[in-house]
C-alpha positions in Angstrom: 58.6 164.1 161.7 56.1 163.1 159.2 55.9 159.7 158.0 57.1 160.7 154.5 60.5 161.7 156.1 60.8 158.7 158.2 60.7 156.8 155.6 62.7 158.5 153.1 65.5 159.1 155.8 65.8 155.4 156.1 65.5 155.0 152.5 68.3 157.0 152.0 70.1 155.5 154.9 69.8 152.1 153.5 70.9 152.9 149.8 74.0 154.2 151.5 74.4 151.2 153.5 73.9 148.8 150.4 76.9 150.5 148.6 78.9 150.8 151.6 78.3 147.1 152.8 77.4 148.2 156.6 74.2 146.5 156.8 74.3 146.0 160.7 74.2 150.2 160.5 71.4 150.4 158.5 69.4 148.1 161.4 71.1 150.3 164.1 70.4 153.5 162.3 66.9 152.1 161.5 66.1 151.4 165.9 67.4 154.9 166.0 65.2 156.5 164.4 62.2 154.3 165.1 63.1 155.5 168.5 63.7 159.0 167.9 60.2 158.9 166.2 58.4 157.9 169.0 59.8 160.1 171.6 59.2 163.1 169.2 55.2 161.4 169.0 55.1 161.0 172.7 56.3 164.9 173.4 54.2 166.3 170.5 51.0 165.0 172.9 52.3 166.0 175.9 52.8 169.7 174.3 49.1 169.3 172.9 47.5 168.2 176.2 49.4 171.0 178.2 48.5 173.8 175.6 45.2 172.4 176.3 45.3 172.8 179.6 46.5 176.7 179.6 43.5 177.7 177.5 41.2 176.7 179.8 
């Protein structure tokens, strides 16, 4: 996920949040997604280095 999504995602989240008045969500949500984001980071490289290593 690029960074523009991240951050409109929890944009969008928190907007939703403000209106709704579940602000410990938008924190929760917020650690998900932080999370989520570097897991995908972490597996995009591993893919990377392994396609590397099938070319060679």
């Amino acid at each position: 996920m690029s960074k523009f999504w991240f951050y409109f995602w929890i944009i969008v989240i928190a907007i939703i949040a403000i209106f709704t008045g579940e602000i410990a969500t938008v924190m929760m949500l917020f650690l998900i997604l932080l999370s989520l984001n570097g897991i995908h980071a972490t597996v995009e490289n591993f893919y990377e280095d392994w396609k590397s290593r099938q070319i060679r």
